[in-house]
C-alpha positions as CSV (number, residue, x, y, z in Angstrom):
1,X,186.3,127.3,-6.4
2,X,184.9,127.1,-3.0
3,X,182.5,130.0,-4.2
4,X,181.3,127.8,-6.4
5,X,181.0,124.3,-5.2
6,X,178.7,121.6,-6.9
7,X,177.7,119.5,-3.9
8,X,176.8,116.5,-6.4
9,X,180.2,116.9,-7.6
10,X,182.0,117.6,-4.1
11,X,179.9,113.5,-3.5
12,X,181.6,112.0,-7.1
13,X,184.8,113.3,-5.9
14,X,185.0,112.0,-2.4
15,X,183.5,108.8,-3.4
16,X,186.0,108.7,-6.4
17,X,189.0,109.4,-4.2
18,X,187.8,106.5,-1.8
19,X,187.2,104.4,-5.0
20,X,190.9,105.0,-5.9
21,X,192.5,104.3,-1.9
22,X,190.2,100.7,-1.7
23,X,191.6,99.7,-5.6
24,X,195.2,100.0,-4.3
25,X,193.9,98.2,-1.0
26,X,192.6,95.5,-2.7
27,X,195.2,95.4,-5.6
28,X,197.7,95.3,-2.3
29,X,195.8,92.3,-0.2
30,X,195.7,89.8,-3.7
31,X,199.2,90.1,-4.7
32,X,201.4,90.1,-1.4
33,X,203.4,87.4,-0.5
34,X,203.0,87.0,3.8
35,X,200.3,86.0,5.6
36,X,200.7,88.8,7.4
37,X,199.7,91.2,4.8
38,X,197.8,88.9,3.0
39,X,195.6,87.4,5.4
40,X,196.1,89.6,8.5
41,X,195.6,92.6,6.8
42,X,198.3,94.7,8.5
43,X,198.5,97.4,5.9
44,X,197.4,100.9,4.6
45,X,196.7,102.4,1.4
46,X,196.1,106.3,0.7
47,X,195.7,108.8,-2.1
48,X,197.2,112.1,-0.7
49,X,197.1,115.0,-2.9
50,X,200.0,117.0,-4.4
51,X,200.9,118.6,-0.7
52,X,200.9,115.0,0.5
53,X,197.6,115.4,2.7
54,X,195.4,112.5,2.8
55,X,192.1,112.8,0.3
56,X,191.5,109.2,1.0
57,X,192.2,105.7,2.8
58,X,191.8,102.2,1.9
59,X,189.4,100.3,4.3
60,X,192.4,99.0,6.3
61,X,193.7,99.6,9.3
62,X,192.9,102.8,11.2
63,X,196.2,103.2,13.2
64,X,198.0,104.3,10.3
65,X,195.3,106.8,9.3
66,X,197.3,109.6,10.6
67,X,200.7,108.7,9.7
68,X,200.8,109.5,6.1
69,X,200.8,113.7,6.7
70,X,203.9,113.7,8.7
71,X,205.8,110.8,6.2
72,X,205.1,112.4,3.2
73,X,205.6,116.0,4.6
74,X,209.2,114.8,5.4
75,X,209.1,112.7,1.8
76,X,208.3,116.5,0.0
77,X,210.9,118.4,2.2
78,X,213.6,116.3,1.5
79,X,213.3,116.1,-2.0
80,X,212.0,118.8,-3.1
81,X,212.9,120.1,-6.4
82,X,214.1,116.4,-6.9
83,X,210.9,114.5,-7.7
84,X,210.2,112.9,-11.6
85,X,207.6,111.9,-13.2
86,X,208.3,107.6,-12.8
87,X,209.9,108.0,-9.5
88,X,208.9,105.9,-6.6
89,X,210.3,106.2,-2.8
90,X,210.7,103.8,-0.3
91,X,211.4,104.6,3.4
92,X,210.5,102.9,7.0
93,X,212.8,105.0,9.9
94,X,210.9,106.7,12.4
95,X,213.9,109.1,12.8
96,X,214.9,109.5,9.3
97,X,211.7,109.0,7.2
98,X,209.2,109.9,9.7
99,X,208.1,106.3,10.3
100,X,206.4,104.4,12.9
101,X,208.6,101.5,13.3
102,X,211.1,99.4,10.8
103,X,208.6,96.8,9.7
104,X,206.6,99.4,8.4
105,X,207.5,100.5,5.2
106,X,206.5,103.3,3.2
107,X,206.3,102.7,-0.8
108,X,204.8,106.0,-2.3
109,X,204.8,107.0,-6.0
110,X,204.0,110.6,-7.5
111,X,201.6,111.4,-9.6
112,X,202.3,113.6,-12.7
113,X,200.3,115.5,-15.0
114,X,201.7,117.9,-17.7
115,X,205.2,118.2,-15.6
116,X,203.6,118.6,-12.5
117,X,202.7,116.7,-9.1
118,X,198.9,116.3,-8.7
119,X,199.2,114.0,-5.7
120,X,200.4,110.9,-4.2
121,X,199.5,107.4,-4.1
122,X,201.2,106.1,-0.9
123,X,201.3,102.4,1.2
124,X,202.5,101.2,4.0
125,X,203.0,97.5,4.8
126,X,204.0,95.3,7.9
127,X,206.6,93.2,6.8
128,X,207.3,89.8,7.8
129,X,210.9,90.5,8.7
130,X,213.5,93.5,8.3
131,X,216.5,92.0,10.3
132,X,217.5,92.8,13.6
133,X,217.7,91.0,16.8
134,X,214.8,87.9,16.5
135,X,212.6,87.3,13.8
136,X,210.0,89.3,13.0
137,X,211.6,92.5,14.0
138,X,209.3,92.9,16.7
139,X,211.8,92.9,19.8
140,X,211.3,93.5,23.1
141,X,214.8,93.6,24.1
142,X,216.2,95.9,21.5
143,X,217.5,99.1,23.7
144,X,218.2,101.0,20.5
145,X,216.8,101.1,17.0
146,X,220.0,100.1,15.4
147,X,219.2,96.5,17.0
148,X,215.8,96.4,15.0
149,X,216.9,95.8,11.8
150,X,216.8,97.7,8.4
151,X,216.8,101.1,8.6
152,X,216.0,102.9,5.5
153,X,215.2,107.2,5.4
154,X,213.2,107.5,2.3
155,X,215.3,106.5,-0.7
156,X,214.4,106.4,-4.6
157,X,213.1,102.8,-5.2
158,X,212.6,104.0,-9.0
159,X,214.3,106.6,-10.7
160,X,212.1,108.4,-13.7
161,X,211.1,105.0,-14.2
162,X,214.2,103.4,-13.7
163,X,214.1,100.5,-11.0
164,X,217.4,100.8,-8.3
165,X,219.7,97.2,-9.4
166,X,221.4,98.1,-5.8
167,X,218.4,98.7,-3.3
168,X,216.6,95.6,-3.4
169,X,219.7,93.6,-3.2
170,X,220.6,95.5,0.1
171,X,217.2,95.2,1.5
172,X,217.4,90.9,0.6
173,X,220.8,90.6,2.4
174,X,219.5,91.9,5.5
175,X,216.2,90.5,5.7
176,X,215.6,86.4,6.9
177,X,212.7,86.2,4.3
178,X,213.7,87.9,1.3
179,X,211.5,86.5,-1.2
180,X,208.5,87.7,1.0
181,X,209.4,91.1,1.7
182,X,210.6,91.6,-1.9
183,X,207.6,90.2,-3.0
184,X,205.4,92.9,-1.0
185,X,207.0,95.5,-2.0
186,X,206.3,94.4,-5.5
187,X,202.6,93.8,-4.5
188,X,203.4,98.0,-2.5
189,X,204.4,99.1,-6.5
190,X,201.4,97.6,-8.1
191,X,199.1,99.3,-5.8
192,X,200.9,102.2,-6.4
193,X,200.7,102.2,-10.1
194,X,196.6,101.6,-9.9
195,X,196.5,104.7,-7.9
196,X,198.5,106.5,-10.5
197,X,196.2,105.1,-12.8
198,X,193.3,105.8,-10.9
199,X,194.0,109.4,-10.4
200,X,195.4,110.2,-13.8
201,X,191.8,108.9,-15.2
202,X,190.3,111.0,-12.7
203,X,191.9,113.8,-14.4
204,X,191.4,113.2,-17.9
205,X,187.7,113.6,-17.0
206,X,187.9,116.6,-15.1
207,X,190.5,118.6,-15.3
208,X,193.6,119.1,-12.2
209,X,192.2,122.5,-11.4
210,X,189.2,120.9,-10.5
211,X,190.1,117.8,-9.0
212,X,192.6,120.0,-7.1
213,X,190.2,122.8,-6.3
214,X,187.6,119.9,-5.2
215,X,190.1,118.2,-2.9
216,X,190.7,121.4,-1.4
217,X,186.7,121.8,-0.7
218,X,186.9,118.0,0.8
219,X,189.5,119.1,3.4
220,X,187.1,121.9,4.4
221,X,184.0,120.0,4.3
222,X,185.5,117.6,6.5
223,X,186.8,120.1,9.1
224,X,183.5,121.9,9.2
225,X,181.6,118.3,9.8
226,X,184.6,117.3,12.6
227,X,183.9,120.6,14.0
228,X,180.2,120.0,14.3
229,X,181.0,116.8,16.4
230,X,183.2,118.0,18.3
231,X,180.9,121.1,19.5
232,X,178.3,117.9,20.4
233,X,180.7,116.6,23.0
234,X,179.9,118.6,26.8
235,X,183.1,121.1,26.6
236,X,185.1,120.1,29.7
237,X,188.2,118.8,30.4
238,X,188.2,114.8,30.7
239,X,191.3,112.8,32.3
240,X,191.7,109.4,32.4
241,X,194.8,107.1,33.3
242,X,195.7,103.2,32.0
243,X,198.8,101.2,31.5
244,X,200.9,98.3,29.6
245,X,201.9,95.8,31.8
246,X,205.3,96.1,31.1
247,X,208.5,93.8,29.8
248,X,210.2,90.7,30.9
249,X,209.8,88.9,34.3
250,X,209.5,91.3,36.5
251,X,207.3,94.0,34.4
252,X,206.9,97.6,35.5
253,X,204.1,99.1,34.5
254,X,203.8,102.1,32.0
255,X,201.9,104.6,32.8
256,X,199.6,106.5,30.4
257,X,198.2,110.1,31.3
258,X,195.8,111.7,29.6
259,X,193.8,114.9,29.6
260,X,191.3,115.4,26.9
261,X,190.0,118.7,26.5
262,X,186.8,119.8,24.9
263,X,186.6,123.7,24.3
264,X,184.1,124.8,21.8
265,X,184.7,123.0,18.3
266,X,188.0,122.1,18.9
267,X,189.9,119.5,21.4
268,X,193.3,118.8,22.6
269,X,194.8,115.3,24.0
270,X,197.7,116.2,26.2
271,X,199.9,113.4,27.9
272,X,201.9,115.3,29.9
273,X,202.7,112.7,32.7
274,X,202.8,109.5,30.4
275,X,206.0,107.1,31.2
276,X,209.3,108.3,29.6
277,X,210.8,106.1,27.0
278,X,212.0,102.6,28.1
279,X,214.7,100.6,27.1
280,X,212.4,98.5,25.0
281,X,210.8,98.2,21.7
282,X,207.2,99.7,22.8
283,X,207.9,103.2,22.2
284,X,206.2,105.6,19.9
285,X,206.8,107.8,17.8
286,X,205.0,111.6,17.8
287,X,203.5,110.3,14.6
288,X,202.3,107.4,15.7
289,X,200.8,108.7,19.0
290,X,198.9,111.4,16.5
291,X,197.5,108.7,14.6
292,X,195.9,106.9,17.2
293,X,194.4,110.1,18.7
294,X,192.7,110.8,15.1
295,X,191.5,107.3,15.0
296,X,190.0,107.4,18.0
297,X,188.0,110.5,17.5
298,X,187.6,109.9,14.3
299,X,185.3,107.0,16.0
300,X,182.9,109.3,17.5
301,X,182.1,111.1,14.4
302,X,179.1,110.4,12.2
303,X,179.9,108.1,9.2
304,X,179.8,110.2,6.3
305,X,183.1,112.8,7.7
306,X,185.4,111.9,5.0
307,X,188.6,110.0,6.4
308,X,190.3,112.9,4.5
309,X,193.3,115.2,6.5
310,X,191.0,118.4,6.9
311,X,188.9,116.5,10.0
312,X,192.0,116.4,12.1
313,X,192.7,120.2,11.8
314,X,190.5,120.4,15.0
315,X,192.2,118.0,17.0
316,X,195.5,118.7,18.6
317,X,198.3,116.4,20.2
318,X,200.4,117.2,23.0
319,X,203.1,114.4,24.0
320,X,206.3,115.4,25.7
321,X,209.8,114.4,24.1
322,X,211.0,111.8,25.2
323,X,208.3,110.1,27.0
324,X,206.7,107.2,25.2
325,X,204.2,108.7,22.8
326,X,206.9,110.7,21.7
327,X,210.4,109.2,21.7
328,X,213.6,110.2,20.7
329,X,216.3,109.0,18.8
330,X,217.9,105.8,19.3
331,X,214.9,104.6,21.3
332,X,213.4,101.2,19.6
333,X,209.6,101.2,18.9
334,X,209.6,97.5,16.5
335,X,206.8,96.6,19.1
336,X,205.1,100.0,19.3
337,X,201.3,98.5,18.3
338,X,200.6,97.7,21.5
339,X,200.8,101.4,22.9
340,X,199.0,102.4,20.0
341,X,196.3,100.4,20.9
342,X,196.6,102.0,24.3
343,X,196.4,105.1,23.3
344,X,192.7,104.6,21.7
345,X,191.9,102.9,25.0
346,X,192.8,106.2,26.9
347,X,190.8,108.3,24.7
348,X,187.4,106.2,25.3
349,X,187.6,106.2,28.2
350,X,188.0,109.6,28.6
351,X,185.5,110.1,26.2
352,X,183.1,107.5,28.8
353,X,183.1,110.6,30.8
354,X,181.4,113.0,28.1
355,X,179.5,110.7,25.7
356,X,179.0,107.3,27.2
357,X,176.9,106.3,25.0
358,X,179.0,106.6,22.1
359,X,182.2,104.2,23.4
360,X,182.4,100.8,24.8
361,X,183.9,99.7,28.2
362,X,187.5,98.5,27.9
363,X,188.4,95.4,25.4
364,X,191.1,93.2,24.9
365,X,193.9,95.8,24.5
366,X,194.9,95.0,20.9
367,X,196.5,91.9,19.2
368,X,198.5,89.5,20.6
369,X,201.3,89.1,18.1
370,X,203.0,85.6,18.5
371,X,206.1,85.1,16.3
372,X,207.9,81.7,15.4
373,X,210.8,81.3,13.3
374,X,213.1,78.0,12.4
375,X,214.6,76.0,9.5
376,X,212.6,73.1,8.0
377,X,214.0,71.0,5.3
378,X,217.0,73.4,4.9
379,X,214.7,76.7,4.6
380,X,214.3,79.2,6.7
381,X,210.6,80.2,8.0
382,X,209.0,83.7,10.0
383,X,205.2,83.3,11.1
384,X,204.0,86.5,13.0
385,X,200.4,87.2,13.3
386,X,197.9,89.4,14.4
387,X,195.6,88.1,17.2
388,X,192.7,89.5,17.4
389,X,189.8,90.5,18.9
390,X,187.2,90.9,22.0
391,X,185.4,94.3,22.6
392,X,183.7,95.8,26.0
393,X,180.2,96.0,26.5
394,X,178.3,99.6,25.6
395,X,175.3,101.0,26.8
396,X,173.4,99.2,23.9
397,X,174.6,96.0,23.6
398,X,177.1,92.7,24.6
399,X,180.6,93.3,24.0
400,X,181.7,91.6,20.4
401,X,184.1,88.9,19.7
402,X,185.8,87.9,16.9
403,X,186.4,91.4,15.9
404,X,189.8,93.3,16.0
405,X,190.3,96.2,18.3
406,X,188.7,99.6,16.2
407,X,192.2,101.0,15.8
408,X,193.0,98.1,13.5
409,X,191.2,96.3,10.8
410,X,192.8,92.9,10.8
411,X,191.9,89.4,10.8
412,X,193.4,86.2,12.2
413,X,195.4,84.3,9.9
414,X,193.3,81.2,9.1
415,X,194.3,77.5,10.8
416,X,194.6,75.8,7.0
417,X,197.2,79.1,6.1
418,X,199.5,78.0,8.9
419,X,199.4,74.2,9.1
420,X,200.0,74.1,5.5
421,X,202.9,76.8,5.5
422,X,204.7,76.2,8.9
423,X,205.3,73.6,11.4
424,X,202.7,74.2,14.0
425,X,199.5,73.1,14.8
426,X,196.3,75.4,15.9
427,X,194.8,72.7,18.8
428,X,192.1,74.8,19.9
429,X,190.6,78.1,18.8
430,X,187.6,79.5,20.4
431,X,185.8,81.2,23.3
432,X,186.3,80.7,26.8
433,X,183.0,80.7,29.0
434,X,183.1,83.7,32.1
435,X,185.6,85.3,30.8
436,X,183.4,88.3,29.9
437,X,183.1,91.3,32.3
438,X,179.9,91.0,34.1
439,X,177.7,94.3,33.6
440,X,174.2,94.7,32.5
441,X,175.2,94.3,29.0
442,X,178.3,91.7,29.0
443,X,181.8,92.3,28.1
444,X,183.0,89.8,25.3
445,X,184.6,86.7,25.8
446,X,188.3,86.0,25.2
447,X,189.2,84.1,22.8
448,X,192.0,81.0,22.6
449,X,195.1,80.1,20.7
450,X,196.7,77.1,21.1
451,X,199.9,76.2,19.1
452,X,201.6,73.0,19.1
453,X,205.0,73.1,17.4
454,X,206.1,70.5,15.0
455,X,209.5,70.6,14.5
456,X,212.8,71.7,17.0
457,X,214.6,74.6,17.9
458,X,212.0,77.2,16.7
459,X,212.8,80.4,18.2
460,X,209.1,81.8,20.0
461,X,208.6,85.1,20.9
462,X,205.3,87.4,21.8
463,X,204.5,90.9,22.8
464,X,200.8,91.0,24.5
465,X,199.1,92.8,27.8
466,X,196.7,92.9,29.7
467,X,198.0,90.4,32.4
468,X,198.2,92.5,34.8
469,X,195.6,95.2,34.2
470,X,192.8,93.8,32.9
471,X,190.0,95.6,30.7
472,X,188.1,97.8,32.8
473,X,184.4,98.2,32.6
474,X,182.3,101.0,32.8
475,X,179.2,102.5,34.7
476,X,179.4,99.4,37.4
477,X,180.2,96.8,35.3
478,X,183.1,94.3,36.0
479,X,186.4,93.8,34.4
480,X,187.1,91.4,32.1
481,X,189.3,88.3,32.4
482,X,192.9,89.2,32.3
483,X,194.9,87.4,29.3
484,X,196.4,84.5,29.9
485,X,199.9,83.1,28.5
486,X,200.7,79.2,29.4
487,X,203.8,77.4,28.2
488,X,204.0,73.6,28.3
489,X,207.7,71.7,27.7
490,X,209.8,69.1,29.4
491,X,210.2,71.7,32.1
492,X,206.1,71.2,32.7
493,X,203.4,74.1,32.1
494,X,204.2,77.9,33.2
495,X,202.8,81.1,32.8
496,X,204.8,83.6,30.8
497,X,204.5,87.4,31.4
498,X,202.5,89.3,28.8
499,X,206.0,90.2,27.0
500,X,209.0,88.0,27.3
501,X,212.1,89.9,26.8
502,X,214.5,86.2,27.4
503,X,214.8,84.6,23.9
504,X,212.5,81.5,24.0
505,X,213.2,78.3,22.0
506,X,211.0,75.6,21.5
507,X,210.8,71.7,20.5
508,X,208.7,69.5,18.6
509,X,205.9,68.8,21.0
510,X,205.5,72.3,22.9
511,X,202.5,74.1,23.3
512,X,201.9,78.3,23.5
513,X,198.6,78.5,24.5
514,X,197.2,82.0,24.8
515,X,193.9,83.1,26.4
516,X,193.0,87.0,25.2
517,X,191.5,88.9,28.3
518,X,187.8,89.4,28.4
519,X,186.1,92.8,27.2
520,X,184.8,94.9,30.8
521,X,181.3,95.0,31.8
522,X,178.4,97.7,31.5
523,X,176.4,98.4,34.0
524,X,175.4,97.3,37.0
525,X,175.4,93.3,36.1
526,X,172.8,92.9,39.0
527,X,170.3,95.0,36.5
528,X,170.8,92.4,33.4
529,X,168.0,90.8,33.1
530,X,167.5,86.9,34.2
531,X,166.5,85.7,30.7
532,X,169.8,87.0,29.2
533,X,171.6,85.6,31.4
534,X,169.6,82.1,31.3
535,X,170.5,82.7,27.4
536,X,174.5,82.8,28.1
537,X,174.3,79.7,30.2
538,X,172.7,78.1,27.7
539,X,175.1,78.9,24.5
540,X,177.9,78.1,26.9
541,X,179.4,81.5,27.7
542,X,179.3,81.7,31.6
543,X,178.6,78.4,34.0
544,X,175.9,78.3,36.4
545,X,178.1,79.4,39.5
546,X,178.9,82.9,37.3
547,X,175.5,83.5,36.9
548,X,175.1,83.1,40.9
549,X,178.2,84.8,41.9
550,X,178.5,87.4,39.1
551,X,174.7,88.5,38.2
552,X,172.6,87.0,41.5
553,X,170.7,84.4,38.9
554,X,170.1,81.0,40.5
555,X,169.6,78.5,37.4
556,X,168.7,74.6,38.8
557,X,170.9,71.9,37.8
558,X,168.3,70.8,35.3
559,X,168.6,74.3,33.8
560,X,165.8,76.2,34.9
561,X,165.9,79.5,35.6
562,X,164.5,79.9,39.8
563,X,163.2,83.6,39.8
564,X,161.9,83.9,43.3
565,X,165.6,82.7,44.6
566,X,167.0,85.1,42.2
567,X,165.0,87.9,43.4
568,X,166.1,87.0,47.2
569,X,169.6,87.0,46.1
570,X,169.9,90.3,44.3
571,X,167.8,91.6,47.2
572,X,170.3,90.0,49.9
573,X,173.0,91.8,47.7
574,X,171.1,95.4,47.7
575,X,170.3,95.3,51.2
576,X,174.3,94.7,52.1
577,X,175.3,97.4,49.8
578,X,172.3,99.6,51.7
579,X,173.8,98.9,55.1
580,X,177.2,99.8,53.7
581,X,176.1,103.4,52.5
582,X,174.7,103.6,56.1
């Protein structure tokens, strides 16, 4: 076969197999049941083929890209030699299944032809609730898994066909929303089956040896064009440090180490010096930390590599046990996003060393993930979303807002959804002027969220960052706004750290108002020119004493832009840093 490759048909197959991963996507987005698959989009589709290696993934969230190989490679060792035509599997434990954290679950289904696997149509889902210590199963305060809620290694959710009368009943009795989760993993099967379907027509018209012998190519082709990008980044060995701000009150920060190494065609991330594991649901598993190392490659590479297994042959991952990109059992992880997102952020920035003009100055650090839970009218209610999103600045242009952070392709859940479905009220949601990192081109703004609760005793929990350690810029440019969290009660208004571990309750009449940091700067902001910044004042992002203090633009009150005073005032500021060099 790869003696003989059509590269017209190489094109139909790649395309096909993306066709097949964006069907179950889509299939997966109209039919679930919680807003947070539904309209945050906090899921992943894949067509893997009959080793369980990724041909294809839905145009979903990038995070998980990498954690289908290692699931499915446990899913295939474990049952080997026990896997019928009609069977489906269900599984969520990092330890056990290979997971990334309990809300996640796995719901993959063979796919047969003539007695014989021919690959794999696999999704994973973010489910509203799996048990555990608060609702939402994202804790902060768990210590060990067994506190996070349903733990499932991979199980037969369908036998030959057949669906499990026990399973589902055990998953309802420990989850707080069972008609939810139940009702995504029905809306997990149905994407399933149109992958089947998708495949087995794929098939029909060619022939398994050749789709086979053509996904083999793909994983080829792909690792030939990764190889190609890689040899384009300067060889050299690139480290760069960040952090999460830590948990409760009195957080201590955890450290991230990285050194990136660029050697010919291939490149190694090693994070040997990273913070051990911490008594707290932000740990990672290996998988997980490999994902996010893919992703954020991935990033750097042209547009047509196919998001297929073969392009991360190249790239290897180094994390020491036990630390927290590589945790061992019973450590939680049900809040392990947030060092996922971190981990992208090292790899930039690293990257900002060897390609700057390829990767943008620090952004907002990921979602903010607010969760509520209460009962109204006798019924019990979970809301968790998925906060998103304010990028740095790059070499080309303003940062971007309104966007989620490139490790994740999700969306705010929209402010009719939630007033409609839940007792809260969204009283302000928008941008919020200076925020910005200052830098020839402009980090983006941070955004607000303000909820006001409707009803009492409604438990409140959130896991964010970037409190302490704002976004860094780049290349002279300033860092963004750190994020904000503000509380207002019958106690008055407080600022919360960026993850409570205390269980918080709140009454009808309290306001969570969050403030996402502010993407970083750059460039020198001194360098942006006067018009632009004129233009910022004018649409409301910064005020006229930002544009004095942070770019040396005078702008009158009556709005016009003084250019002789501006040029005395970045001239006054030159000739200070002059005498300073001296």
């Amino acid at each position: 076969m790869k003696d003989n490759v059509d590269p017209i048909l190489l094109e139909v197959f790649k395309n096909g197999f993306e066709a097949i991963a964006d069907e179950m996507a889509l299939i997966l987005m109209r039919t679930a049941h919680s807003p947070i698959v539904r309209d945050a989009m906090d899921f992943s589709t894949a067509l893997c083929d009959a080793e369980g290696r990724n041909l294809a993934q839905g145009l979903t969230t990038p995070m998980h890209l990498g954690s289908f190989h290692d699931a499915m490679r446990h899913l295939i060792g474990e049952y080997q030699g026990d896997i019928a035509d009609g069977d489906v599997f269900i599984g969520n434990d990092p330890y056990l299944a290979s997971g990334q954290h309990l809300p996640d679950i796995y719901v993959i289904r063979p796919i047969f032809h003539e007695g014989a696997v021919q690959g794999w149509a696999a999704t994973i889902a973010h489910h509203v609730d799996v048990g555990g210590l608060v609702p939402g199963s994202n804790s902060l305060s768990a210590v060990e898994i067994h506190q996070e809620g349903l733990r499932l290694p991979f199980l037969k959710l369908r036998r030959a066909g057949v669906v499990d009368p026990v399973l589902p009943k055990v998953i309802a009795a420990n989850v707080r929303m069972p008609d939810q989760v139940l009702g995504d993993i029905e809306a997990q099967l149905a994407a399933t089956q149109a992958g089947a379907r998708g495949l087995a027509a794929m098939i029909a018209r060619y022939g398994a040896r050749t789709v086979r012998g053509y996904g083999e190519v793909l994983h080829d082709y792909a690792e030939r064009m990764a190889r190609a990008a890689i040899r384009a980044i300067p060889d050299g060995v690139y480290a760069f440090d960040d952090h999460i701000d830590g948990l409760g009150d009195a957080p201590e920060p955890v450290h991230f180490r990285l050194r990136l190494t660029v050697s010919g065609d291939e490149v190694t991330a090693d994070w040997t010096g990273t913070s051990p594991q911490v008594r707290g649901g932000i740990n990672a598993p290996l998988s997980f930390c490999k994902s996010n190392v893919y992703a954020a490659l991935r990033s750097v590479m042209g547009d047509d590599v196919p998001n297929c297994h073969g392009y991360t042959r190249p790239i290897h991952v180094v994390a020491p046990e036990a630390s927290v990109l590589n945790c061992t059992y019973p450590a939680p992880c049900g809040a392990r996003g947030i060092t996922g997102y971190r981990i992208v952020d090292c790899v930039f920035g690293a990257l900002a060393q060897a390609v700057p003009d390829k990767v943008a100055a620090d952004g907002a650090g990921g979602s903010t993930l607010p969760s509520f839970s209460g009962r109204v009218d006798g019924r019990t209610f979970v809301f968790s979303e998925c906060v998103m999103g304010v990028w740095g600045a790059t070499s080309g242009h303003d940062g971007q807002e309104g966007v989620p952070h490139m490790a994740s392709n999700q969306a705010n859940v929209p402010i009719e959804t939630i007033e409609a479905d839940y007792p809260i009220r969204i009283e302000r949601y928008g941008l919020v002027p200076d925020t910005g990192g200052a830098g020839r081109n402009r980090g983006g703004l941070g955004i607000v969220r303000e909820y006001r609760m409707l009803a009492d005793d409604l438990y409140f929990g959130v896991r964010s960052d970037k409190v302490v350690h704002p976004p860094h810029g780049l290349f002279g440019g300033q860092d963004g706004a750190p994020a904000i969290n503000l509380l207002r009660d019958a106690r008055g208004e407080r600022r919360l750290p960026a993850m409570p571990t205390a269980a918080l309750t709140l009454q009808s009449g309290d306001v969570y108002r969050h403030v996402m940091a502010g993407g970083g700067g750059f460039g020198d902001p001194f360098t942006r020119e006067p018009e632009r910044v004129l233009e910022d004042l004018i649409d409301g992002r910064i005020t006229r004493d930002h544009a004095r203090q942070a770019y040396g633009v005078v702008v009158t009150e009556a709005g016009v832009l003084d250019l002789a005073a501006t040029a005395a005032l970045r001239a006054e500021r030159e000739n200070a840093q002059d005498a300073h060099r001296h």
